[in-house]
Backbone bond lengths (Angstrom), bond angles and torsions (degrees), N, CA, C in turn:
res aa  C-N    CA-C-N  psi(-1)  N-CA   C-N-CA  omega(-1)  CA-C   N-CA-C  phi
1 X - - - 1.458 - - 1.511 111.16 -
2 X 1.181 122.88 -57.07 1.492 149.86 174.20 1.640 112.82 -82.35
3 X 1.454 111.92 108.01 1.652 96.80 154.63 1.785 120.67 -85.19
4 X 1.399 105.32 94.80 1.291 90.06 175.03 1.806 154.29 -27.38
5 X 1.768 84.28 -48.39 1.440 90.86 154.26 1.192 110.48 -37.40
6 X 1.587 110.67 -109.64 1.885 111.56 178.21 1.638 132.99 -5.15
7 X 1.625 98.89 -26.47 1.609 99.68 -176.06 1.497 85.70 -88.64
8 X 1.179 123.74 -28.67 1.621 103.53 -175.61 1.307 120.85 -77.75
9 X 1.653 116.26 -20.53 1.348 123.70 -165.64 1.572 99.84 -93.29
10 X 1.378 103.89 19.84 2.124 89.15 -173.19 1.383 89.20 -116.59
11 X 1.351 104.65 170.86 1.504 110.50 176.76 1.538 100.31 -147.50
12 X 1.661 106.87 170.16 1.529 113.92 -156.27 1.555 95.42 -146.42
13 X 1.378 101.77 147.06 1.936 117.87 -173.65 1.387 104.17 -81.48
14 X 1.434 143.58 98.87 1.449 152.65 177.87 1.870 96.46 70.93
15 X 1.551 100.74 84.28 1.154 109.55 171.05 1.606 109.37 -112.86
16 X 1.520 141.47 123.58 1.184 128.72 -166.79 1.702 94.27 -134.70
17 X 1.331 111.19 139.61 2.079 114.63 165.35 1.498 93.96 -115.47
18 X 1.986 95.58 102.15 1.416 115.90 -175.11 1.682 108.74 -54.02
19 X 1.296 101.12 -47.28 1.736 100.76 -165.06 1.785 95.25 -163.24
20 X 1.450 125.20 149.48 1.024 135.43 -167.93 1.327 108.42 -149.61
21 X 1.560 100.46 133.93 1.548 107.25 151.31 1.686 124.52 -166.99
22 X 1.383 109.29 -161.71 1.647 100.77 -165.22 1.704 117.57 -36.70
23 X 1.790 83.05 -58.39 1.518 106.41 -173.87 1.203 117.15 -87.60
24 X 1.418 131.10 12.92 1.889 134.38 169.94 1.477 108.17 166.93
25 X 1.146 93.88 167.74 1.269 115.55 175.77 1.762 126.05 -138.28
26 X 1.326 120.16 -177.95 1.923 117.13 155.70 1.440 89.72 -154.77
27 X 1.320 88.34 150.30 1.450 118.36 -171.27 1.375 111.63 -140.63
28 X 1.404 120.33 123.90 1.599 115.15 161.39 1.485 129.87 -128.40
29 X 1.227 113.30 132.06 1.563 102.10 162.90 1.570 113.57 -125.47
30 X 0.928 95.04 -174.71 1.752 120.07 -161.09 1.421 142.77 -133.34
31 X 1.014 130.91 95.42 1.570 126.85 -172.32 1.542 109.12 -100.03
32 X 1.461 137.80 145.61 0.987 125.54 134.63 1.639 118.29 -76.73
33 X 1.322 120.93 153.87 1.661 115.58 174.51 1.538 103.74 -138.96
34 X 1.005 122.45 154.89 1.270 149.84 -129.76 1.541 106.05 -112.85
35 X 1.384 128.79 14.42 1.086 149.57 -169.92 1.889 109.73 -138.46
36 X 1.333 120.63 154.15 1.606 133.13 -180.00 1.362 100.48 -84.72
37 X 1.258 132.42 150.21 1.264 148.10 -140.59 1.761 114.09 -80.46
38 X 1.392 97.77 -18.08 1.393 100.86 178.60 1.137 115.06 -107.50
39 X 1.832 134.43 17.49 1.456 143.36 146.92 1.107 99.73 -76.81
40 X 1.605 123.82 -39.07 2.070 113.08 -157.19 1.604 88.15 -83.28
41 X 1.253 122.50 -18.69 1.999 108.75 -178.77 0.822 78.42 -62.62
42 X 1.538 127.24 -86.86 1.131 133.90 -134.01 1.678 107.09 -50.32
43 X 0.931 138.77 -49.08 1.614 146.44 165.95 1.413 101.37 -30.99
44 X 1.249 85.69 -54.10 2.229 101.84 -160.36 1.445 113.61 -55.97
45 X 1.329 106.66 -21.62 1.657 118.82 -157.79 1.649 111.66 -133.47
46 X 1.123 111.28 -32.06 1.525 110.60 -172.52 2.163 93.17 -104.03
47 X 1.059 113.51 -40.16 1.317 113.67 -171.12 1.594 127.58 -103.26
48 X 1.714 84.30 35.38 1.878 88.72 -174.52 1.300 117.43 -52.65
49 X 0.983 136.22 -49.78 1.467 166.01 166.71 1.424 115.29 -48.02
50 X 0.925 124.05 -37.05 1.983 123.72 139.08 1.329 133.16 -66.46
51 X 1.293 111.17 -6.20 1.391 115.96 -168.68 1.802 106.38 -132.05
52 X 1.043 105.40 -30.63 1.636 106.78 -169.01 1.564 117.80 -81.06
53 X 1.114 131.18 89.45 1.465 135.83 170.43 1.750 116.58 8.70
54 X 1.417 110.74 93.39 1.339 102.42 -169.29 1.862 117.18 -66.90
55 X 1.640 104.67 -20.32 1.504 103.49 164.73 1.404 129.32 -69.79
56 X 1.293 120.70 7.71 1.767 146.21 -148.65 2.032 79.84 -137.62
57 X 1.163 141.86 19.16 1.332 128.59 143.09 1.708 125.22 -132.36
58 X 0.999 105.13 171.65 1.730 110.72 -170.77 1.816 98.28 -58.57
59 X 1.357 118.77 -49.08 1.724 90.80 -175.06 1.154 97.88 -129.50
60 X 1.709 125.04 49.36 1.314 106.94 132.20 1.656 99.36 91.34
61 X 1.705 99.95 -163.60 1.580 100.44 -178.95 1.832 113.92 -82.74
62 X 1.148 123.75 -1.92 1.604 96.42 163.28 1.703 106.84 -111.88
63 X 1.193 141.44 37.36 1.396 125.50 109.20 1.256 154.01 -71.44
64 X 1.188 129.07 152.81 1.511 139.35 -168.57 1.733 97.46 -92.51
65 X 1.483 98.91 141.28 1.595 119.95 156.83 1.232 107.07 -103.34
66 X 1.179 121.14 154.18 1.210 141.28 158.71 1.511 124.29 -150.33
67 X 1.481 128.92 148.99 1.406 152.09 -172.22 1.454 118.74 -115.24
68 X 1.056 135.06 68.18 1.268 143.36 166.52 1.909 118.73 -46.20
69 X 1.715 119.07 78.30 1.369 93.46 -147.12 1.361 91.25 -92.70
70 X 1.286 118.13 103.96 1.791 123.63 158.49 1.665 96.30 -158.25
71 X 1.247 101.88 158.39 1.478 118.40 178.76 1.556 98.46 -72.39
72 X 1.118 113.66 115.85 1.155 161.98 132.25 1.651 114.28 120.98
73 X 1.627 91.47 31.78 1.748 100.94 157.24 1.492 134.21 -46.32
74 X 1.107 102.89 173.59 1.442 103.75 169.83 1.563 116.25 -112.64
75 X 1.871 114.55 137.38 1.429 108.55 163.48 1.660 103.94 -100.18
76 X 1.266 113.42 99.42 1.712 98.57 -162.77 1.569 92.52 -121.18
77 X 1.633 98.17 -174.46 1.284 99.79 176.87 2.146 96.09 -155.03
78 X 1.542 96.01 147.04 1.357 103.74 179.06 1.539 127.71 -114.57
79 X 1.335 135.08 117.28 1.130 134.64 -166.89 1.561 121.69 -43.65
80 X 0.909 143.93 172.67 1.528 134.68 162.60 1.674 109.22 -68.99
81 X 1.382 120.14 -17.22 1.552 99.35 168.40 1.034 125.10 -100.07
82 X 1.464 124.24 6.56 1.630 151.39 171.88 1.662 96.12 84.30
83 X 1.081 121.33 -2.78 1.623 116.61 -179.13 1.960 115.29 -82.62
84 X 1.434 90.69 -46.94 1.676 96.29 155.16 1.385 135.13 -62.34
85 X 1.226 122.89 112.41 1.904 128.28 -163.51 1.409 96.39 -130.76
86 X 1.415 131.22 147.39 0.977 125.29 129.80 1.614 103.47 -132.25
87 X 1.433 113.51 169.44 1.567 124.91 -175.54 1.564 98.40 -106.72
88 X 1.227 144.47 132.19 0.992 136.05 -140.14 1.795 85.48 -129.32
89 X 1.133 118.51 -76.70 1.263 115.92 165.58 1.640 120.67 -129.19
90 X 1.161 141.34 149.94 1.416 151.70 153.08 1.565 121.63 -61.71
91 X 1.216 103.42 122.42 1.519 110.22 171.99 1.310 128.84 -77.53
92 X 1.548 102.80 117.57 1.720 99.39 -170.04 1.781 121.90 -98.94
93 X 1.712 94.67 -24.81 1.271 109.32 -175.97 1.707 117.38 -132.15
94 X 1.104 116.05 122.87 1.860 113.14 170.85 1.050 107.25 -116.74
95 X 1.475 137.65 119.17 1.094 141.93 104.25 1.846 153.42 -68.94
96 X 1.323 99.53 63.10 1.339 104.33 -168.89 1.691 118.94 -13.42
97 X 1.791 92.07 118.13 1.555 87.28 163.09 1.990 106.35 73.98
98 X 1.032 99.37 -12.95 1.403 105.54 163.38 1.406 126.69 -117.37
99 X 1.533 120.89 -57.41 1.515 129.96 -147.39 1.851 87.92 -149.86
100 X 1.498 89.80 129.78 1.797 93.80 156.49 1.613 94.22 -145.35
101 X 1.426 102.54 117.21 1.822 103.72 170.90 1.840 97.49 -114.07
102 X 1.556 85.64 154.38 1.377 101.23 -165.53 1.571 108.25 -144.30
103 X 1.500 123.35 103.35 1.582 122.42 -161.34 1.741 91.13 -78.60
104 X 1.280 108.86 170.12 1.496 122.05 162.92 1.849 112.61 105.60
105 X 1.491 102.60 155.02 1.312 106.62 -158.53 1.705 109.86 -90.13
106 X 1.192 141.35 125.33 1.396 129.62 -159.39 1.611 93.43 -107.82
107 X 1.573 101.39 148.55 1.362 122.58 -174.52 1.519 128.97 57.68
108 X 1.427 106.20 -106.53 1.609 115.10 178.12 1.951 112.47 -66.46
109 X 1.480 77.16 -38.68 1.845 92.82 -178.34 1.731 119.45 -49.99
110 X 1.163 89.65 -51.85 1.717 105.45 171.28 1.666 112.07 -36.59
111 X 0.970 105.41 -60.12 1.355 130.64 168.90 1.484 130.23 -42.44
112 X 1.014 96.83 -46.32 1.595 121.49 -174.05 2.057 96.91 -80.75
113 X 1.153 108.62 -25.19 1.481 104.77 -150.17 1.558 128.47 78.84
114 X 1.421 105.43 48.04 1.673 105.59 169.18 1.190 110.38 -144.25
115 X 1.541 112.35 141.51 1.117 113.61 -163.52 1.563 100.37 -122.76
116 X 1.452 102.18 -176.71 1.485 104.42 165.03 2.101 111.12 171.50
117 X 1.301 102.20 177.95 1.415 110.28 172.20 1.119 115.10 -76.82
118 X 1.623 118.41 147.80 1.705 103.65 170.77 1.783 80.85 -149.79
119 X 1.600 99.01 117.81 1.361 108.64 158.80 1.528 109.01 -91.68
120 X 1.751 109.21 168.29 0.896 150.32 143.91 1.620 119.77 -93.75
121 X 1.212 129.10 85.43 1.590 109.09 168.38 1.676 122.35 -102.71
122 X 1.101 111.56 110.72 1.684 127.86 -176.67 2.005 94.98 -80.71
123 X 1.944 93.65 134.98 1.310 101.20 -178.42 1.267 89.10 -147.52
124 X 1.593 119.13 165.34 1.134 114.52 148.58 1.739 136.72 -75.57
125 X 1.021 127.51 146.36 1.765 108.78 -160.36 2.054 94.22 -93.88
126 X 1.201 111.26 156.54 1.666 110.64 -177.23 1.769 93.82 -70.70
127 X 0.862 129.51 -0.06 1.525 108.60 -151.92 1.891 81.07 -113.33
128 X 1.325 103.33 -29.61 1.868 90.62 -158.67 1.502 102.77 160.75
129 X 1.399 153.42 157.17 1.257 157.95 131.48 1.642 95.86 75.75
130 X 1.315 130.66 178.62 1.254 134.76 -155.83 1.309 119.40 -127.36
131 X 1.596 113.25 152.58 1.509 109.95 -159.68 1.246 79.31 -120.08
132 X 1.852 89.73 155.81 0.903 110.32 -178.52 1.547 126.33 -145.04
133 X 1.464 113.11 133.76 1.655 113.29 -161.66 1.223 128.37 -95.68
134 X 1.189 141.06 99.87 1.228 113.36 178.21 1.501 126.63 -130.20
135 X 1.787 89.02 123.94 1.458 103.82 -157.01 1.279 109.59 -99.84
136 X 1.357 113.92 155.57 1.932 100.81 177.47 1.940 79.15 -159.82
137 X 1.584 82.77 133.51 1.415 109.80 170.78 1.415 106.03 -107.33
138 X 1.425 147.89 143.61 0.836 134.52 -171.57 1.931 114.45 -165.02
139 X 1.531 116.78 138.40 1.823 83.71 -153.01 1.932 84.64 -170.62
140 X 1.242 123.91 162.86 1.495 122.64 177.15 1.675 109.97 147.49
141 X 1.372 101.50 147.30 1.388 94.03 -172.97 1.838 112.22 -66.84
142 X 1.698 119.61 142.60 1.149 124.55 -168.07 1.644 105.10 -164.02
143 X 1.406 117.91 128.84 1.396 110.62 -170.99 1.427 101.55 -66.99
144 X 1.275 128.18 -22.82 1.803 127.19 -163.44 1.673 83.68 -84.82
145 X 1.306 96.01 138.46 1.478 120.17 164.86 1.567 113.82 -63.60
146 X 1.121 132.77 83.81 1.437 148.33 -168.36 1.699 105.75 -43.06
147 X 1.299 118.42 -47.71 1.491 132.74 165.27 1.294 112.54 -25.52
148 X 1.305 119.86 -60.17 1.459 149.22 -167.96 2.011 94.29 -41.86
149 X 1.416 92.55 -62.78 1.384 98.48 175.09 1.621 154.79 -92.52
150 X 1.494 84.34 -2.84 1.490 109.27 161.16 1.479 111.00 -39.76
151 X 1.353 131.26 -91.18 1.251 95.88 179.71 1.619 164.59 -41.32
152 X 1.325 115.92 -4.43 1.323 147.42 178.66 1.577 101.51 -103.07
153 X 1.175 116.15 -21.90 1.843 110.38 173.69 1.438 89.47 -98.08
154 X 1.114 146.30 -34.55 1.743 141.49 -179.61 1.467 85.87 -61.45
155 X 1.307 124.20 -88.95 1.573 125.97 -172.13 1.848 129.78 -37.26
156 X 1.158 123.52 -19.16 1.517 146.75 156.92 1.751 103.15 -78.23
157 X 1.269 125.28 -52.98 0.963 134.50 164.20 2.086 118.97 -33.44
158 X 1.721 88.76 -64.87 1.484 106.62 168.57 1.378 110.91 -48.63
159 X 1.203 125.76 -52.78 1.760 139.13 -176.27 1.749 96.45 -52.87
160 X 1.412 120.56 -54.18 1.302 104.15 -147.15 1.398 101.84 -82.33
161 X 1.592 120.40 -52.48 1.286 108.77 146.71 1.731 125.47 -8.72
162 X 0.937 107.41 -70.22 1.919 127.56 -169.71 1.186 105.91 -51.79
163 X 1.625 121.64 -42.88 1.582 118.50 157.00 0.781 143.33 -45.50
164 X 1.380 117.14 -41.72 1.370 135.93 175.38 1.442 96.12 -64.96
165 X 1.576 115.77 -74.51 1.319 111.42 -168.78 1.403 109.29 -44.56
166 X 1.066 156.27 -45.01 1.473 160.81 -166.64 1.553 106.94 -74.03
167 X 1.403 121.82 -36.52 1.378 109.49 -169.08 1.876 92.92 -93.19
168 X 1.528 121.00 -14.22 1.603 112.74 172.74 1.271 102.03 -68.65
169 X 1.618 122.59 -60.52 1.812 117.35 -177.85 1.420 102.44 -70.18
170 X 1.219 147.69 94.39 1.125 161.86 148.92 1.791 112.20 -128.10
171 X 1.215 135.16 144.17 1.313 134.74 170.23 1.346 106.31 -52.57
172 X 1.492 110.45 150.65 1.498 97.57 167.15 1.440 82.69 -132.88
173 X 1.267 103.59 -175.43 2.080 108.71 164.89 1.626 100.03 -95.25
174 X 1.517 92.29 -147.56 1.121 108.61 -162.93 1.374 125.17 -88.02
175 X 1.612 119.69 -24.93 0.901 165.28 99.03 1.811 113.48 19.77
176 X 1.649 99.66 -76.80 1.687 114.67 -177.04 1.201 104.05 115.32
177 X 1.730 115.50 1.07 1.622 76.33 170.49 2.010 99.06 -125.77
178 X 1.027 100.99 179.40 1.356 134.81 -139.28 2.010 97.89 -80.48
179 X 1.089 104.45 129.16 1.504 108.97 174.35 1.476 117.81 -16.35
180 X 0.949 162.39 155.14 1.439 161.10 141.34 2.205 115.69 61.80
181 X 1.387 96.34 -15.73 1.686 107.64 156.54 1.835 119.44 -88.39
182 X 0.890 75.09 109.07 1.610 87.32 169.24 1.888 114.95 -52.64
183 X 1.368 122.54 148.34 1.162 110.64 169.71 1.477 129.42 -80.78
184 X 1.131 139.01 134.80 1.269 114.94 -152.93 1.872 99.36 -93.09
């Protein structure tokens, strides 16, 4: 799913690995974006799938993301023959325009049996447009030393974040949506 290399070779704007160990970790990074807090929801939740690293899912560029934002939505994703699904994580918490938490283990983790929280926290930034957090705690019993890979889940982490931020600073028209994307 992941070329590790690449997750190691990317880097992320206020990326921090809060605390680490065998059995879990938290990790956060951070974007400011260049937009008021109720364009980056709207991005965050309606436009996963424009923004989210298509090498960072199970099949790549012809599946769909999607964000289901209510407690006990789905963050899933669908294969190009619609027969391939996986649920990526469950939505536990909405706060419009503020907070989107989402339980469950993404990618390799899933797999392994570890799970964890992964917020979204939407703020306004002091300077202008809104920051944005994204934290993921994540932790469960697993014979692989979880440590080992903390950095490469911080750095994938940085990417998905980085999407977002990249598809918010993009032109839009007048409209809102985006050069050569249609609005949906």
């Amino acid at each position: 799913m992941v070329a590790l290399g690449l997750a190691l070779a990317a880097g992320a704007a206020g990326a921090a690995i809060k605390d680490v160990a065998p059995n879990g970790f938290t990790i956060e990074n951070e974007q400011v974006m260049p937009v008021d807090p109720a364009t980056a929801w709207k991005a965050l939740v309606e436009d996963v799938d424009r923004w989210w690293p298509k090498d960072h899912s199970w099949w790549g560029a012809a599946s769909e993301l999607s964000i289901d934002p209510r407690a006990g939505g789905c963050f899933c994703e669908i294969g190009d023959d619609g027969k391939q699904q996986a649920l990526h994580m469950t939505v536990s918490f909405v706060d419009p325009g503020k907070t989107l938490r989402l339980l469950g283990g993404l990618g390799p983790l899933q797999g392994m049996g570890v799970t964890g929280a992964m917020e979204f926290r939407l703020s306004p930034a002091k300077d202008g447009g809104t920051r944005i957090v994204l934290h993921y705690r994540a932790g469960g019993y697993t014979p692989d030393d979880l440590s080992k890979f903390v950095p490469a889940i911080d750095k994938v982490q940085g990417l998905q974040l980085g999407g977002l931020a990249d598809y918010l600073r993009k032109p839009r028209d007048a409209a809102g949506a985006q050069p050569g994307k249609p609005k949906p």
